[in-house]
VOVEXDREN-303114 format. One record per residue: residue in one letter; residue number from 0; x negated, y, z negated of N, C-alpha, C in turn. Coordinates in steps of 0.02 Angstrom, whole numbers. Example, Ala and Ser with C-alpha at 12.3 -4.5 7.8 and 13.67 -1.06 7.14 Angstrom:
# VOVEXDREN-303114
+------+------+--------+--------+--------+--------+--------+--------+--------+--------+--------+
! pase ! fivo !   n.xx !   n.yy !   n.zz !  ca.xx !  ca.yy !  ca.zz !   c.xx !   c.yy !   c.zz !
+------+------+--------+--------+--------+--------+--------+--------+--------+--------+--------+
!    A !    0 !   -660 !   -284 !   -390 !   -615 !   -225 !   -390 !   -660 !   -165 !   -390 !
!    S !    1 !   -642 !   -112 !   -354 !   -684 !    -53 !   -357 !   -645 !      2 !   -394 !
+------+------+--------+--------+--------+--------+--------+--------+--------+--------+--------+
END
This chain:
# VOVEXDREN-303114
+------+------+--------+--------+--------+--------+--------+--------+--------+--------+--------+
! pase ! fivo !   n.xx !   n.yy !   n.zz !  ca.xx !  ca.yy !  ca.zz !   c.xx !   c.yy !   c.zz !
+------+------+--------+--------+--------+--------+--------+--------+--------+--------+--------+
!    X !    0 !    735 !    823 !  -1359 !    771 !    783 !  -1310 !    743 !    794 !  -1240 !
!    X !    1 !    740 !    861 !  -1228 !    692 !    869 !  -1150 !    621 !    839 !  -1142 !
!    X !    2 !    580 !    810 !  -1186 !    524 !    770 !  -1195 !    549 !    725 !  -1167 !
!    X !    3 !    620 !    677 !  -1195 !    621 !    607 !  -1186 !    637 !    613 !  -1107 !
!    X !    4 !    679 !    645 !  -1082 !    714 !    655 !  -1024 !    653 !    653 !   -963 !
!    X !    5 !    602 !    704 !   -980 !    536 !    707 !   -958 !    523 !    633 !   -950 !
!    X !    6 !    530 !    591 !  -1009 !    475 !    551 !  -1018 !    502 !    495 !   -963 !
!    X !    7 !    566 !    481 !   -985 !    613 !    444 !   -936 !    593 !    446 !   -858 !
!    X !    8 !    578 !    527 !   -849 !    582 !    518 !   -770 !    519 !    504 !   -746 !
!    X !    9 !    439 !    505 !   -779 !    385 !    484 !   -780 !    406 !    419 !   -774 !
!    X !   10 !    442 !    372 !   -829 !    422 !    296 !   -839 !    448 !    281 !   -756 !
!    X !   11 !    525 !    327 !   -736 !    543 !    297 !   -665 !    486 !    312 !   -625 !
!    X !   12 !    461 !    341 !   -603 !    410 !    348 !   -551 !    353 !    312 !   -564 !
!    X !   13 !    336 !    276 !   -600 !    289 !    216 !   -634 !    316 !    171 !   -608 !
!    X !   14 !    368 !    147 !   -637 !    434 !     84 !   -596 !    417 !     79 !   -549 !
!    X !   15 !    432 !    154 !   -501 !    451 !    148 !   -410 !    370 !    143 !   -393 !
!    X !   16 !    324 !    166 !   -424 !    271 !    161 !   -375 !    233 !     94 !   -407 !
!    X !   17 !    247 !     60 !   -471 !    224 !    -15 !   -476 !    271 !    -69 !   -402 !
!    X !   18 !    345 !    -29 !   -406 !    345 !    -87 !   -344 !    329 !    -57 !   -272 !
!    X !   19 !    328 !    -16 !   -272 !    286 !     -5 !   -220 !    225 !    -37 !   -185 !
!    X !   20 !    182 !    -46 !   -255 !     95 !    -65 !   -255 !    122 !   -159 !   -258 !
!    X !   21 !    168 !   -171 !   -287 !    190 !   -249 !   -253 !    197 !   -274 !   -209 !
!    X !   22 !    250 !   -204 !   -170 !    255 !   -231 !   -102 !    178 !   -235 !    -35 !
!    X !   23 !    153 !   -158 !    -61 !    100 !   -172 !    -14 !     47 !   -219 !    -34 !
!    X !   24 !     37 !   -260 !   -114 !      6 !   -311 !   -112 !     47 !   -387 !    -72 !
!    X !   25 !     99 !   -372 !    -66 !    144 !   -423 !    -43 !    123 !   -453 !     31 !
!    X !   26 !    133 !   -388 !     76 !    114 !   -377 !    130 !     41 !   -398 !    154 !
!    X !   27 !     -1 !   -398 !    118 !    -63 !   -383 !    111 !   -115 !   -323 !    193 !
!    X !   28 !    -70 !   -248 !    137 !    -80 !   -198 !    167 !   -119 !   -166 !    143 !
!    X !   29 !   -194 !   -168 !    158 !   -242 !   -135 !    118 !   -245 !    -57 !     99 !
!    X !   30 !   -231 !    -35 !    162 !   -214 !     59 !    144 !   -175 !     52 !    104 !
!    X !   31 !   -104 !     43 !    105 !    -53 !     39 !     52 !    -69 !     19 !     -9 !
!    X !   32 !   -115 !    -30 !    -19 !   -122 !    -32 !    -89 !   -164 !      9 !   -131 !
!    X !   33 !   -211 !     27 !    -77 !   -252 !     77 !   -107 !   -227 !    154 !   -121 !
!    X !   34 !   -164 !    171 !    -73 !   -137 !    221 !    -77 !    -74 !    217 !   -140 !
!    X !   35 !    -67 !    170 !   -141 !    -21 !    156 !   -203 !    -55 !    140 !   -257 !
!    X !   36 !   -102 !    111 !   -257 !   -131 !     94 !   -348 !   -173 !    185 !   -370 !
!    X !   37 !   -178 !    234 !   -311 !   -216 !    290 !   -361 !   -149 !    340 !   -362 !
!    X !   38 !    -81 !    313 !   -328 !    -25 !    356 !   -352 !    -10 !    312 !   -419 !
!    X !   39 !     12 !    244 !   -407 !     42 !    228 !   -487 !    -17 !    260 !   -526 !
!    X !   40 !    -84 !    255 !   -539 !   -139 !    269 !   -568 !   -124 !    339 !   -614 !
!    X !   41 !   -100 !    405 !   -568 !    -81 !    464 !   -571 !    -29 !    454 !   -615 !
!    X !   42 !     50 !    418 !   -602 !    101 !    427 !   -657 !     95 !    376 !   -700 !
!    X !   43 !     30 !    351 !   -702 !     16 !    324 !   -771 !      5 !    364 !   -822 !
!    X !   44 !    -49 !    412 !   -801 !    -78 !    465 !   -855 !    -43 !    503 !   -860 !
!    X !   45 !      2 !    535 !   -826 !     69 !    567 !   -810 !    124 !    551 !   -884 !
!    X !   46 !    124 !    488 !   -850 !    185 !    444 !   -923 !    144 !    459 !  -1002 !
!    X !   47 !     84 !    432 !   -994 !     40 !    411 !  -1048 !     30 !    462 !  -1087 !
!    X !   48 !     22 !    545 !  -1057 !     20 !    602 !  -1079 !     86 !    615 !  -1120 !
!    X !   49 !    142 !    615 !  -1087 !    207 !    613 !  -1114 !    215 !    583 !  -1156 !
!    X !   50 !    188 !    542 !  -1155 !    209 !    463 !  -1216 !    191 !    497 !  -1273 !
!    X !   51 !    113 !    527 !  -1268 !     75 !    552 !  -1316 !    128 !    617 !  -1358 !
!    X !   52 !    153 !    657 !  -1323 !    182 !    715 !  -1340 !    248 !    698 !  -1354 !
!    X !   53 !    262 !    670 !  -1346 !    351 !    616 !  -1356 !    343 !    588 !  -1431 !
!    X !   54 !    292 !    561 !  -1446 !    301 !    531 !  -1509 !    285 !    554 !  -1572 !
!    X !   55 !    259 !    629 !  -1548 !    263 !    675 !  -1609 !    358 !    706 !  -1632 !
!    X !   56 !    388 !    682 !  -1617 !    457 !    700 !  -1620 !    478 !    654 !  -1643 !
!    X !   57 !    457 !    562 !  -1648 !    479 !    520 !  -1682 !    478 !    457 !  -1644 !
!    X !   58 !    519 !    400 !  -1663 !    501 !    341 !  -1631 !    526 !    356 !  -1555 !
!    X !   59 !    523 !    297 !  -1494 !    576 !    312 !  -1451 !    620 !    278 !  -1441 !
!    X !   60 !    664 !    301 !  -1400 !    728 !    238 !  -1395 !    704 !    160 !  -1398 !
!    X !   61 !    745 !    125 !  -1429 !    742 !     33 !  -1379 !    732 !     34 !  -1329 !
!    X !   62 !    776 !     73 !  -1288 !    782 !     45 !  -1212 !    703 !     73 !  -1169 !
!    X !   63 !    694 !    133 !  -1200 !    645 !    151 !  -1184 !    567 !    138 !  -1197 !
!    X !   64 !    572 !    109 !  -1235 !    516 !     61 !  -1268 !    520 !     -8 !  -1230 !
!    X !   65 !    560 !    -24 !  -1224 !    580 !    -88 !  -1167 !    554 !    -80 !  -1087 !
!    X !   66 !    588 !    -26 !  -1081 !    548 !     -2 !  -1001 !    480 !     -8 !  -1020 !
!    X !   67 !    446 !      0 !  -1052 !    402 !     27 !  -1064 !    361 !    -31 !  -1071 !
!    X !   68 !    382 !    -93 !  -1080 !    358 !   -142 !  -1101 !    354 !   -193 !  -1059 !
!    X !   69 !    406 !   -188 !   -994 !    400 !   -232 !   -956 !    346 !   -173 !   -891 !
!    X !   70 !    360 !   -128 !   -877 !    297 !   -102 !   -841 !    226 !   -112 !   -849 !
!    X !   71 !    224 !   -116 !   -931 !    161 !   -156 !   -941 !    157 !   -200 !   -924 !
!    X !   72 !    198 !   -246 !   -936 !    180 !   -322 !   -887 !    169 !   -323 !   -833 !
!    X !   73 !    209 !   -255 !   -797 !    206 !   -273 !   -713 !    124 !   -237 !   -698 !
!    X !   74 !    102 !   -213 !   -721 !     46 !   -183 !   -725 !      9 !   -231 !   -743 !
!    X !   75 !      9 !   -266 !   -790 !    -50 !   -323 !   -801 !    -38 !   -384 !   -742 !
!    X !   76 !     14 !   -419 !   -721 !     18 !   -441 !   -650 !    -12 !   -436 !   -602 !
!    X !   77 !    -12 !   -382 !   -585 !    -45 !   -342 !   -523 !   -116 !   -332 !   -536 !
!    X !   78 !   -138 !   -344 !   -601 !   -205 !   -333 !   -618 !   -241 !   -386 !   -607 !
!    X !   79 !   -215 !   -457 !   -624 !   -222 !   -528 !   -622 !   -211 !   -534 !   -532 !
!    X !   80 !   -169 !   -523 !   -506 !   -140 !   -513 !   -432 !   -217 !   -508 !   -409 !
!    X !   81 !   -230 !   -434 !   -416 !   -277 !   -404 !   -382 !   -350 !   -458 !   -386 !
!    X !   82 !   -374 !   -471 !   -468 !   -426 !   -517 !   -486 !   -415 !   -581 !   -439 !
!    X !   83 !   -361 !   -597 !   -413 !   -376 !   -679 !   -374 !   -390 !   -676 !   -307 !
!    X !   84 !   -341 !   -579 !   -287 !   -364 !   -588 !   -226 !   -457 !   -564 !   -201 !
!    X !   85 !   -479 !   -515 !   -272 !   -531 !   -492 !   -228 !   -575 !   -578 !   -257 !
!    X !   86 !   -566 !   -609 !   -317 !   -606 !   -675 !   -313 !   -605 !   -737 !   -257 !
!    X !   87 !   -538 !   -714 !   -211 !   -537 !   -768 !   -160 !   -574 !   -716 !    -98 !
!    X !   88 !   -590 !   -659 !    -91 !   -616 !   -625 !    -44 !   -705 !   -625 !    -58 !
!    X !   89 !   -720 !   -633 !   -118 !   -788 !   -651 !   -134 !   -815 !   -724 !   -119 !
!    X !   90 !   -758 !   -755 !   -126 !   -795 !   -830 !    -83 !   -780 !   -850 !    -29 !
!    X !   91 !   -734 !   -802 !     -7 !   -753 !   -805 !     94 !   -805 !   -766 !    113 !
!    X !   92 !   -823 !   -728 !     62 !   -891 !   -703 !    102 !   -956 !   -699 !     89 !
!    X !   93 !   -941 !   -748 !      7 !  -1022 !   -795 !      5 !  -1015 !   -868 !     55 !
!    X !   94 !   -968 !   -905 !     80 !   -962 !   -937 !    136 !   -987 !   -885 !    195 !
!    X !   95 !   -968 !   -848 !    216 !   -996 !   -834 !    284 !  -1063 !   -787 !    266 !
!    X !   96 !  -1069 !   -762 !    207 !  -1146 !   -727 !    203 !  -1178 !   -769 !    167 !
!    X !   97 !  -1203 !   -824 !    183 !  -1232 !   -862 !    104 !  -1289 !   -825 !     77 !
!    X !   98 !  -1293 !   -840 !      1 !  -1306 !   -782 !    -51 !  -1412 !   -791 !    -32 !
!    X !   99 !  -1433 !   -863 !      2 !  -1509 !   -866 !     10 !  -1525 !   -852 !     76 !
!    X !  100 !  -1498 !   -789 !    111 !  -1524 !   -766 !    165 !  -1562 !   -693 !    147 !
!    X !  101 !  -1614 !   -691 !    176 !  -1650 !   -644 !    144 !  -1606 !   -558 !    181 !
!    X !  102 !  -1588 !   -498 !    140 !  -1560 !   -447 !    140 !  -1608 !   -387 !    142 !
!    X !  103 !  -1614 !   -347 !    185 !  -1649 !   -295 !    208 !  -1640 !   -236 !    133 !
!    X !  104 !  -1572 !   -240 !    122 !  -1576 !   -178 !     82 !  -1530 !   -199 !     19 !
!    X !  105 !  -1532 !   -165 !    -44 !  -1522 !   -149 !   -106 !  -1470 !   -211 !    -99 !
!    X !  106 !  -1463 !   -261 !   -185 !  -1419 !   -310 !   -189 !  -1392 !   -296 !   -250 !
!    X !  107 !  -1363 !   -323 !   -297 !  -1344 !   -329 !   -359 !  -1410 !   -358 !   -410 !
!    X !  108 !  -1453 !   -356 !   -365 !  -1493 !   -392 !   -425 !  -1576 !   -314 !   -418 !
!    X !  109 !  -1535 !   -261 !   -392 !  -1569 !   -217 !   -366 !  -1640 !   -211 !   -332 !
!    X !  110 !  -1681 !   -181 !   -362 !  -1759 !   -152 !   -349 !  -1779 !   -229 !   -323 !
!    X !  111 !  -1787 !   -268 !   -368 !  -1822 !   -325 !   -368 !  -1815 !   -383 !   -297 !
!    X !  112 !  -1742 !   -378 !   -268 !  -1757 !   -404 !   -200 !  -1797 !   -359 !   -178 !
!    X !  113 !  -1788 !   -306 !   -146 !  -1821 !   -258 !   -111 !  -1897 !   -261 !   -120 !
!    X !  114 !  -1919 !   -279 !   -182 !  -1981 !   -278 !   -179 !  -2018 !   -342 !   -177 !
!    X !  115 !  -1982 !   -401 !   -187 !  -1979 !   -474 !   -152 !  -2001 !   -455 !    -55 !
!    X !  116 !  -1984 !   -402 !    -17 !  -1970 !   -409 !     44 !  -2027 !   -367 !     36 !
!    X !  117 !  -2071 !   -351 !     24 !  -2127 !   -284 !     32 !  -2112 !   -207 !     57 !
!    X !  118 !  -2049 !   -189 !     37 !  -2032 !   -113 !     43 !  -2012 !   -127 !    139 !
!    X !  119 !  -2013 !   -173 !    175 !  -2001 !   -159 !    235 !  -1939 !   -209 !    263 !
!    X !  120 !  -1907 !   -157 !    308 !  -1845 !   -204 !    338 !  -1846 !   -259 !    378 !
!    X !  121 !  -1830 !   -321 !    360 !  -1843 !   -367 !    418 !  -1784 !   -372 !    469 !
!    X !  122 !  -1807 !   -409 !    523 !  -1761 !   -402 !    564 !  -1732 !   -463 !    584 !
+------+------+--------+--------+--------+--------+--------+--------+--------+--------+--------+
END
């Protein structure tokens, strides 16, 4: 029973710091989210550990399996959340950087610009 109790107070601090990481995506408060997605991050593995050691004792509650089920959602939300905002932040800034201006240093397409430019920085 002290497992589940454990486990309970993990899933709450998952809860409080998923809305947490809502609100500062809400806001659109970049410290905050970043300071909140590697705390929820923490009582994820936190919970997830528990979960692990909780279910050697047997199934778990409904209700607790329920919590458990909508945090996942709110977790996949925020995941989708996050994917639109950094995809709408990647095409404001292939609009203002367009992608055929020649780049001094290292790209995603690595070595091979760089050596397109002859090893030297242009200016």
């Amino acid at each position: 029973m002290q497992d589940l109790s454990h486990l309970e107070q993990l899933v709450d601090k998952v809860e409080t710091r998923l809305a947490a990481l809502g609100e500062a995506l809400r806001v659109h408060h970049a410290d905050a989210v970043a300071a909140e997605a590697a705390e929820l991050q923490r009582a994820l593995a936190a919970a997830v550990e528990q979960l692990r050691l909780s279910a050697r004792s047997g199934p778990l509650p409904l209700p607790l399996r329920q919590r458990l089920a909508v945090a996942s959602g709110h977790v996949a939300a925020q995941r989708e959340s996050l994917a639109r905002a950094s995809a709408s932040l990647d095409r404001a800034i292939d609009v203002l950087l367009p992608g055929n201006a020649e780049r001094p240093a290292y790209s995603a397409s690595g070595l091979a610009e760089r050596a397109a430019l002859g090893g030297m920085i242009q200016a």
